[in-house]
VEXDREN-2710 file (C-alpha; in Angstrom, 1 decimal):
% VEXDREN-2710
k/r/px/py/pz
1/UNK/158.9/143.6/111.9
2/UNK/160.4/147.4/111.5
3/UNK/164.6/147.4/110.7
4/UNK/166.2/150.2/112.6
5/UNK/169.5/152.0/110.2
6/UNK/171.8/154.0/111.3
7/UNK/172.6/157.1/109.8
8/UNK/170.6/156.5/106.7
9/UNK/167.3/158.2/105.3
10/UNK/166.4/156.6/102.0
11/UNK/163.3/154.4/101.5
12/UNK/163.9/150.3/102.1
13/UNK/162.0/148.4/99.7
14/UNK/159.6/146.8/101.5
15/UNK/159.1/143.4/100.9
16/UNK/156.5/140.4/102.4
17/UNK/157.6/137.4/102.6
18/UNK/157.1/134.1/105.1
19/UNK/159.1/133.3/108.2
20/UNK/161.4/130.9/106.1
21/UNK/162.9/134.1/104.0
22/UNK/162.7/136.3/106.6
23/UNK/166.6/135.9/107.6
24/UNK/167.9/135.9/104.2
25/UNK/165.9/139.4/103.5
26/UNK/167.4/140.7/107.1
27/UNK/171.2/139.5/105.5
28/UNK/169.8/141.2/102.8
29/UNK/168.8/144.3/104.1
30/UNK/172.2/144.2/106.5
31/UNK/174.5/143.7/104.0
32/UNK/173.0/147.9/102.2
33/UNK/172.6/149.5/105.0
34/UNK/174.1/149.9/108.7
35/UNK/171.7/148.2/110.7
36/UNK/171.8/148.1/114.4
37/UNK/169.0/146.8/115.7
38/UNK/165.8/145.0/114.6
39/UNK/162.5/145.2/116.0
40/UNK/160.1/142.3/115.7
41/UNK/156.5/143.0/116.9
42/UNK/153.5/140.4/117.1
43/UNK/150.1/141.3/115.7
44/UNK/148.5/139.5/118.4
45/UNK/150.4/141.7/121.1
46/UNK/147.8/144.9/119.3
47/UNK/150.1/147.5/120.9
48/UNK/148.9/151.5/120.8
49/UNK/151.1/152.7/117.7
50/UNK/152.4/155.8/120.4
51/UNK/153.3/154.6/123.3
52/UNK/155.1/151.5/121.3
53/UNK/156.6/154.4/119.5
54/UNK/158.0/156.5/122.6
55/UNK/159.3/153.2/123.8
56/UNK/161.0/152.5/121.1
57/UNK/162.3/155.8/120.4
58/UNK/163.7/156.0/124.3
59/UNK/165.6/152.6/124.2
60/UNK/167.4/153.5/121.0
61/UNK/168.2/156.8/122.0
62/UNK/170.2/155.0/124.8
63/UNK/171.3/151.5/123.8
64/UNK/172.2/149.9/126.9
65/UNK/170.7/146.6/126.7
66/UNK/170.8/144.6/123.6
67/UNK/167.8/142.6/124.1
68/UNK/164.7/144.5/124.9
69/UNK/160.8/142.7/125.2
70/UNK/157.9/144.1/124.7
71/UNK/155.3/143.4/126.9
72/UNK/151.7/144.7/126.1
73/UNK/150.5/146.5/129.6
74/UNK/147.7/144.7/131.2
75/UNK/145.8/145.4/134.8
76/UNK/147.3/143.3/137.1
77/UNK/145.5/140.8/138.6
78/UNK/143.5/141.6/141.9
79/UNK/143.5/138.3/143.4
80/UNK/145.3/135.4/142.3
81/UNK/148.2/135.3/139.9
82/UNK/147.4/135.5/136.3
83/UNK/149.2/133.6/133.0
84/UNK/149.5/136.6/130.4
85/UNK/150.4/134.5/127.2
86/UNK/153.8/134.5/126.2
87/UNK/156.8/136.8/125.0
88/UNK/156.3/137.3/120.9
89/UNK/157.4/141.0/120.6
90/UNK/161.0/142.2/121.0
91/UNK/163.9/144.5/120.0
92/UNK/167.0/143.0/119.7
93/UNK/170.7/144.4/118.2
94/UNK/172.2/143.1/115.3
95/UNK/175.1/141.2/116.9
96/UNK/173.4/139.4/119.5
97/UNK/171.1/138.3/116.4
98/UNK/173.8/137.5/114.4
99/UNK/175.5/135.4/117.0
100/UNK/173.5/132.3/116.7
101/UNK/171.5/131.0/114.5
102/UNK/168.0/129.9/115.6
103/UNK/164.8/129.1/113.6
104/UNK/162.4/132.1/113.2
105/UNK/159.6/130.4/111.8
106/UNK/158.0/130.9/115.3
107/UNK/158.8/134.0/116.5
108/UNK/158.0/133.3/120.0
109/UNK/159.9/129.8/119.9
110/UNK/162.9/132.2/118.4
111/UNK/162.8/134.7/121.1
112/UNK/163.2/131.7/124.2
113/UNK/165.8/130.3/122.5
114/UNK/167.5/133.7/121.7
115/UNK/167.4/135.3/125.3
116/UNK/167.8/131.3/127.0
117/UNK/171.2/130.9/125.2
118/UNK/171.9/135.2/126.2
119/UNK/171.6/134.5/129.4
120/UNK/173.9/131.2/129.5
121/UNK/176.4/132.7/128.3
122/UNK/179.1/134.0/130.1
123/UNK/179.5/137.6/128.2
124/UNK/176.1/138.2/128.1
125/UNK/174.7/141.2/129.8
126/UNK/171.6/141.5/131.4
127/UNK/168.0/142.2/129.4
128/UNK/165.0/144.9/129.9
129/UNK/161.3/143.9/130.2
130/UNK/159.1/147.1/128.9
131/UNK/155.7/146.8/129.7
132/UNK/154.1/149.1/126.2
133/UNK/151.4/151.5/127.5
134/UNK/152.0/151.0/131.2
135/UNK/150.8/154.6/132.7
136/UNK/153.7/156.5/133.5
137/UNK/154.9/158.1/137.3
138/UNK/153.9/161.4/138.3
139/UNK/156.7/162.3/139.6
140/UNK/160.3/161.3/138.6
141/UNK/161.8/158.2/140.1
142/UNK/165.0/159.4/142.7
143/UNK/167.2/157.0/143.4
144/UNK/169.0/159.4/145.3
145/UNK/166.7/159.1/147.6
146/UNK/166.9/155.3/148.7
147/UNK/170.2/155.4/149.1
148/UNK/170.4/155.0/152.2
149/UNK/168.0/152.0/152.5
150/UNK/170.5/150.3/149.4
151/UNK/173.2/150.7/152.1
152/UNK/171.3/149.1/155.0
153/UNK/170.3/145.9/152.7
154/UNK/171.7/143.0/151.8
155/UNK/170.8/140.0/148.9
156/UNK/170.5/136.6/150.6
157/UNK/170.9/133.6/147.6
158/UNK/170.5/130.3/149.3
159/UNK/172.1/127.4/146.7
160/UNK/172.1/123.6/146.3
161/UNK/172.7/121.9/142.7
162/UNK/174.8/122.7/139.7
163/UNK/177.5/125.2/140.2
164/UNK/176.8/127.3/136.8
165/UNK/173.6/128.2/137.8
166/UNK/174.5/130.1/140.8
167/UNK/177.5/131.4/138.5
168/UNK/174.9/132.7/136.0
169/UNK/172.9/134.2/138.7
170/UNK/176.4/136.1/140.3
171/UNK/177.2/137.3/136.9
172/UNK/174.7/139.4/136.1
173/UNK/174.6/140.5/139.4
174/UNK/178.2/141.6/139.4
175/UNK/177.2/143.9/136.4
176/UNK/174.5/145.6/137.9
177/UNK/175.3/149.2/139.4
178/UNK/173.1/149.6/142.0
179/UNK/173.4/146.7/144.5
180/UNK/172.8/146.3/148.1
181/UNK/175.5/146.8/150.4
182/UNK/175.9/143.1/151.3
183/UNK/175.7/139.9/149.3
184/UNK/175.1/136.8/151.3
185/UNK/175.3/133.2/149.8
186/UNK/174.9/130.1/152.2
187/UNK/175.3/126.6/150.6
188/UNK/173.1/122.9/151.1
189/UNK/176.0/121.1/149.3
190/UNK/179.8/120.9/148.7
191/UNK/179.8/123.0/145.8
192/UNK/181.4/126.1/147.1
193/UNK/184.4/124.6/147.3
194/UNK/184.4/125.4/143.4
195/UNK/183.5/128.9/143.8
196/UNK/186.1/131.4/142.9
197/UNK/184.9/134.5/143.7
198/UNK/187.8/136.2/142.2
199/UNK/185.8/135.9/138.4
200/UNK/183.3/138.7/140.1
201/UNK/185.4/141.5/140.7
202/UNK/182.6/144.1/141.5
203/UNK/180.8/141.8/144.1
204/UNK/183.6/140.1/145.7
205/UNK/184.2/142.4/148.4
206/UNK/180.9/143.1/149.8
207/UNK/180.3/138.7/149.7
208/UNK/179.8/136.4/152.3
209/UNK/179.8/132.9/152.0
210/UNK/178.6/130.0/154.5
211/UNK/177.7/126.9/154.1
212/UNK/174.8/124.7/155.8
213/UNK/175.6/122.4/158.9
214/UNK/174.9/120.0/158.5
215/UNK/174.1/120.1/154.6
216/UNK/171.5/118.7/152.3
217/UNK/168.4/120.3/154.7
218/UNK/166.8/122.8/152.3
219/UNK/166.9/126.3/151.9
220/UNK/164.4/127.7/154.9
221/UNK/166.8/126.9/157.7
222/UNK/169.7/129.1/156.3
223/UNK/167.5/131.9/154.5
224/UNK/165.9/132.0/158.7
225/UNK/170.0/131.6/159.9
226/UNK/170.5/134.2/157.5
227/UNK/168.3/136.8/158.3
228/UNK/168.4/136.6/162.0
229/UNK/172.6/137.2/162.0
230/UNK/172.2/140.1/159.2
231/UNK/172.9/143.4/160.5
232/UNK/170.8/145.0/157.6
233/UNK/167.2/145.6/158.1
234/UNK/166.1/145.3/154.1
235/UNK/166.7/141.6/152.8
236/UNK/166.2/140.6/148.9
237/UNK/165.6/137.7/148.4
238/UNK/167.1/135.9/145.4
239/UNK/166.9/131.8/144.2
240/UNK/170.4/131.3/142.9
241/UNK/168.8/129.6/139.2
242/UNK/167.4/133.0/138.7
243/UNK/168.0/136.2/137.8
244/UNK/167.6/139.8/139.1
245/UNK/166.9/142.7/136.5
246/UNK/169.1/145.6/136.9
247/UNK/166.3/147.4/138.1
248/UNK/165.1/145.2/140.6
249/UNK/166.6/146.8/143.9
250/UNK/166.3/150.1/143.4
251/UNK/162.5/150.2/142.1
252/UNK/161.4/147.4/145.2
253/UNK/163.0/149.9/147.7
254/UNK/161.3/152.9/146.2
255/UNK/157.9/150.8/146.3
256/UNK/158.7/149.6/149.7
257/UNK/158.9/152.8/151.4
258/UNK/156.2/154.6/149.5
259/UNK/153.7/152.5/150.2
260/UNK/155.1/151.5/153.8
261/UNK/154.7/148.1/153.2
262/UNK/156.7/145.2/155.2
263/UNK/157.1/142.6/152.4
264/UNK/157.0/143.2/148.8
265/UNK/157.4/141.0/145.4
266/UNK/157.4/141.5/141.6
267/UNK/155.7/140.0/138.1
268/UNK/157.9/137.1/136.9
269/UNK/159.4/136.7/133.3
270/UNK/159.2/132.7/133.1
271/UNK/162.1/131.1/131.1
272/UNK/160.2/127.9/131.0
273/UNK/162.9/125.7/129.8
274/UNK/160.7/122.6/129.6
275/UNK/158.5/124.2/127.5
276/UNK/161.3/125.9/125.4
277/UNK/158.8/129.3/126.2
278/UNK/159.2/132.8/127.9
279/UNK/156.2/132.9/130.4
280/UNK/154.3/136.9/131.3
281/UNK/153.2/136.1/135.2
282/UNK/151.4/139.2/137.0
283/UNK/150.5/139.1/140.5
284/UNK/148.1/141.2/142.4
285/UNK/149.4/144.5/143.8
286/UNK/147.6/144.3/147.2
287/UNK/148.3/140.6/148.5
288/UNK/146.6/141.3/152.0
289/UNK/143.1/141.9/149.9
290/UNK/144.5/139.3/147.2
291/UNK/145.2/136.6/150.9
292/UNK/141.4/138.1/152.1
293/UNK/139.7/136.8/149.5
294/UNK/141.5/133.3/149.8
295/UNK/143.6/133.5/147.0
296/UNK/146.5/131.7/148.0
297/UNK/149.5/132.4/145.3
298/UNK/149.0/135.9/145.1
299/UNK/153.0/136.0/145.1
300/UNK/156.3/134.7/144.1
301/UNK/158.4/134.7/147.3
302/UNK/162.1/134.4/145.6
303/UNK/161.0/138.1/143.4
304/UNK/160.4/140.1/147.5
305/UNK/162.2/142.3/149.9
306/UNK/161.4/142.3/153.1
307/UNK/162.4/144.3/156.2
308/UNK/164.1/142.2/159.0
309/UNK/161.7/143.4/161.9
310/UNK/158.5/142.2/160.0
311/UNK/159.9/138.7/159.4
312/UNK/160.8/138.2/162.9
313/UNK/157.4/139.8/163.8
314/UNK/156.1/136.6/162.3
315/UNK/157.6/134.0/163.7
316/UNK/160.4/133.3/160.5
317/UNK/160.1/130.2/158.2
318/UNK/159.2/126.7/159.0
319/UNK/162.1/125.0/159.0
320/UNK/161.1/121.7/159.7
321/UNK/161.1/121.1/155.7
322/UNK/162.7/121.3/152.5
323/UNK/160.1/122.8/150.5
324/UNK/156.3/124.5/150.3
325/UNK/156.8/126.2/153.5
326/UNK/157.3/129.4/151.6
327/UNK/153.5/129.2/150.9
328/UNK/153.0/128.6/154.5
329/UNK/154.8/131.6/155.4
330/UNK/153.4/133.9/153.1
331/UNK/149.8/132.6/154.3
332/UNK/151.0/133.7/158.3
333/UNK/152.6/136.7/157.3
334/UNK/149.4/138.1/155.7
335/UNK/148.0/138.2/159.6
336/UNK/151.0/140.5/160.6
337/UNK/152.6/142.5/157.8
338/UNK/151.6/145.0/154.9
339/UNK/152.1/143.2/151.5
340/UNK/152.1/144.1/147.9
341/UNK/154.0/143.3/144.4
342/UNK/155.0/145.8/142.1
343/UNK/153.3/146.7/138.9
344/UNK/156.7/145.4/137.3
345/UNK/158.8/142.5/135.4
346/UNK/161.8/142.9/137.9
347/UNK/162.9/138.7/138.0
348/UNK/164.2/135.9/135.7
349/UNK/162.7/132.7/136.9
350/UNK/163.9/129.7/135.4
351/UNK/161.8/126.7/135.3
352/UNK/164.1/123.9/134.7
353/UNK/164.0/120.1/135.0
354/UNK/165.2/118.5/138.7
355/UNK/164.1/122.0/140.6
356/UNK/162.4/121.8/143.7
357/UNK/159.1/122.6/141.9
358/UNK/159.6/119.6/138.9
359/UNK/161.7/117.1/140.2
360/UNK/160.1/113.8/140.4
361/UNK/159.7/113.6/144.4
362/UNK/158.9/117.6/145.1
363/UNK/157.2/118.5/141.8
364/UNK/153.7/120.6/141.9
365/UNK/151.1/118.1/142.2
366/UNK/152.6/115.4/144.4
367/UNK/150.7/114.2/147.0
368/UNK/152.5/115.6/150.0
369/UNK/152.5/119.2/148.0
370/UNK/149.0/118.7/147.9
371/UNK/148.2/117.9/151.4
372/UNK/150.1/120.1/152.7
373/UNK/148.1/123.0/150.6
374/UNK/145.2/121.5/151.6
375/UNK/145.6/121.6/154.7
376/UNK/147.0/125.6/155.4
377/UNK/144.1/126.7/153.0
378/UNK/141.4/125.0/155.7
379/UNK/143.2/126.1/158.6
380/UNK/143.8/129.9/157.1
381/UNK/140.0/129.6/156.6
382/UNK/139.1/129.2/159.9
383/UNK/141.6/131.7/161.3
384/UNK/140.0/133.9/159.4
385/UNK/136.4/133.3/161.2
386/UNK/137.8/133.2/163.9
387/UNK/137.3/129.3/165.0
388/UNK/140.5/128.6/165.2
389/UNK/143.9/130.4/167.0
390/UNK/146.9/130.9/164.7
391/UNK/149.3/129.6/167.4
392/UNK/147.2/125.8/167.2
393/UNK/147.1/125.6/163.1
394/UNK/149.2/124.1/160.8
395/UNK/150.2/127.4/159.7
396/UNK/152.2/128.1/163.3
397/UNK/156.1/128.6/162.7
398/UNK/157.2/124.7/163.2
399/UNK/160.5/124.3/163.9
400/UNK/163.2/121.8/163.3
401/UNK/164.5/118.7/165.9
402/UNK/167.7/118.5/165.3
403/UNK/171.1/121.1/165.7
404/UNK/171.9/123.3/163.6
405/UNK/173.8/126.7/162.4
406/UNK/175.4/128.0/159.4
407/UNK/179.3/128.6/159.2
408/UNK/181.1/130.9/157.5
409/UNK/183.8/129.7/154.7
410/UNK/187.2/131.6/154.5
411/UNK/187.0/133.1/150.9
END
C-alpha cells in the first residue's frame, strides 16, 4: 500500500502491520499529513514497477475520478471468454474512503463493497478501469474525429424490474460528456410511470421513452422495434442494471471505424453481487475467428455497438422469446457481419439476484437454456460444413405470433 500527500516532502515512518491495524495507521497517517489519495496494490497482481508508476503518476496529475482499479494487462483471449481473477489493486481518494466504513482485512472483499455501495449511491460519480502495462496507441486517440458518428448514434436501454436500477444506470450516464445524440428507453412493465426525467437534466432533452405493447414480453421485441424506427445508423446497446464507463462511446466508435467492423463489444468489470466480488472478464478481439473455431461466448452482447444496416442485414433478433436469443443472434450474425471486442474494460455488469441470467426459472443451467444451446451449437456446426442451410436451422430469425409495437410515452 503507497499513501499519496499533498504538498509534503518529509519521510513517513514506515510501518508493517496486519490488515486489522491497517485503518487506524491510515487515521494515523491522515490526521499529520494532507492525504488525498491512497493506493492499495496486491502482490499477487506482480505489476511492472514503471508502467504502474506512469499510471499512477498520470491519474494524480488529473484527479477526475475518485476510484481508480488496477487491472494487470493480460493477452486477451483468442477464443472463448476468459475469467482473469478478481479486482485486488486500486487507487482510491481519501473521502470516498472515509465515507464508509468497510472491513479491509480482505482487500479484494473491501474493494466490492467500496465501489458496490459508490455506484448505489446517488452522488457518486462514475469510476476508471486501467489496464497496468497495456501497450500504448501509436498514434493519439481524436475524438474529434468521430464526431460525427457520436451525432448519428443513439443508446437503446430496454428495462423491466426495479426502478432504481434503471435510475442508477441514467445517472451516470447523465454525467458523462460525450454521449450519443439520442437516448432511447422502451419499458416491459409499468414502471415508467415513476420516471421523472426531470432529476437528469443533461440527458432529458435528447430522451425518448416508450413502453412495450403489450408488456411483460422481454426485451428482444423492443430492442428489434427499436432499432428498426431509429433514424441513427450506430446503436449502443446498454442493459438498464448496468453501467457504461465514460469512455465507452467514444473508444467503441473509434474501434468501430478503424477496424470497419459491423458489431463490436467490450471486456466486462463483473460486480458480482452474489458473490460480494468484482469479476476481470476478457473476450477475444476477433469474434468471427473466436465463432470459427466454435467458441460460442466469445461476447457480451449488452457491452456492443452496432451499425443499423448490419443488424437488418441479418435478419434482427428472435423475438419469439424472452431470453437466450441474444446467443442465437450473435451465432447468425457471425455468417454476415465483421465482429470484434475491444482490448478494453468499457461496462459495469451487475450480476444480481432475480436477473434474467439467476432467477430461478431463466437462470444459466436450466434445462431449457441448455437445450436451447444445444441445439444452435449442432445446427451452427453443420452450417458451417455446409450440410445444412441457415434459412432451415434453429438459428433462422423466428419471429413472434402475436401483434405487437412499441408506443411512445408523453414525457
Amino acid at each position: 500500500m503507497l499513501v499519496l500527500i499533498e504538498g509534503q516532502s518529509e519521510n513517513i515512518e514506515v510501518k508493517i502491520c496486519n490488515n486489522r491495524k491497517l485503518r487506524i495507521n491510515l487515521d494515523h497517517i491522515g490526521m499529520q499529513y494532507v492525504v488525498k489519495y491512497y493506493v492499495f496494490l496486491s502482490l499477487g497482481d506482480q505489476f511492472k514497477a514503471e508502467d504502474l508508476f506512469k499510471k499512477i503518476t498520470h491519474f494524480l496529475n488529473q484527479p477526475v475520478h475518485e476510484i481508480i482499479l488496477l487491472l494487470p494487462y493480460l493477452l486477451a483471449p483468442s477464443e472463448n471468454f476468459r475469467i482473469d481473477s478478481n479486482v485486488r489493486s486500486f487507487i482510491i481518494s481519501k473521502k470516498v474512503f472515509d465515507s464508509k466504513i468497510f472491513s479491509l482485512i480482505n482487500p479484494a472483499r473491501f474493494i466490492y463493497e467500496m465501489v458496490n455501495f459508490y455506484l448505489n449511491s446517488p452522488q457518486s460519480n462514475n469510476i476508471e478501469i486501467v489496464q497496468v502495462g497495456k501497450p500504448e496507441p501509436l498514434s493519439e486517440v481524436n475524438e474529434n474525429g468521430i464526431s460525427t458518428e457520436i451525432n448519428e448514434s443513439s443508446v437503446q436501454i430496454t428495462h423491466k424490474g426495479p426502478l432504481k436500477l434503471l435510475k442508477r444506470c441514467l445517472t451516470h450516464l447523465d454525467k458523462t460528456k460525450m454521449l450519443p445524440q439520442k437516448v432511447e428507453i422502451c419499458f416491459d412493465d409499468n414502471s415508467y410511470k415513476r420516471l421523472d426525467l426531470k432529476q437528469f437534466k443533461n440527458i432529458i432533452d435528447n430522451t425518448t421513452l416508450y413502453k412495450n405493447s403489450p408488456l411483460a414480453v422481454g426485451p428482444f421485441l423492443a430492442r428489434q422495434y427499436m432499432v428498426e424506427q431509429s433514424a441513427n445508423e450506430y446503436i449502443y446497446l446498454l442493459d438498464s442494471d448496468d453501467i457504461s464507463v465514460p469512455s465507452r462511446f467514444s473508444k467503441l466508435m473509434l474501434e468501430l471505424k478503424e477496424r470497419n467492423l459491423d458489431l463490436l463489444g467490450s471486456h466486462e468489470l463483473r460486480i458480482d453481487q452474489i458473490g460480494k466480488k468484482l469479476v476481470i472478464a476478457r473476450f477475444p478481439l476477433n469474434v468471427n475467428y473466436a465463432l470459427a473455431k466454435r467458441s460460442f461466448h466469445p461476447m457480451l452482447h449488452g457491452t456492443c455497438i452496432m451499425t443499423k444496416a448490419g443488424f437488418l442485414k441479418t435478419g434482427g433478433y428472435s423475438t419469439e422469446g424472452k431470453f437466450g436469443y441474444d446467443t442465437q443472434f450473435l451465432l447468425r450474425a457471425g455468417f454476415f457481419l465483421k465482429i470484434g471486442n475491444v482490448d478494453d474494460f468499457l461496462y459495469l455488469r451487475f450480476q444480481r439476484p432475480n436477473s434474467l441470467t439467476t432467477a430461478k426459472k431463466t437462470m444459466y443451467g436450466t434445462k431449457r437454456r441448455k437445450f436451447m444451446g444445444w441445439r444452435w451449437q449442432v445446427d451452427f456446426n453443420l452450417v458451417c460444413s455446409g450440410k445444412l442451410n441457415l434459412s432451415d436451422s434453429s438459428l433462422r430469425e423466428r419471429k413472434h405470433d402475436f401483434n405487437f409495437k412499441i408506443d411512445e410515452i408523453t414525457k
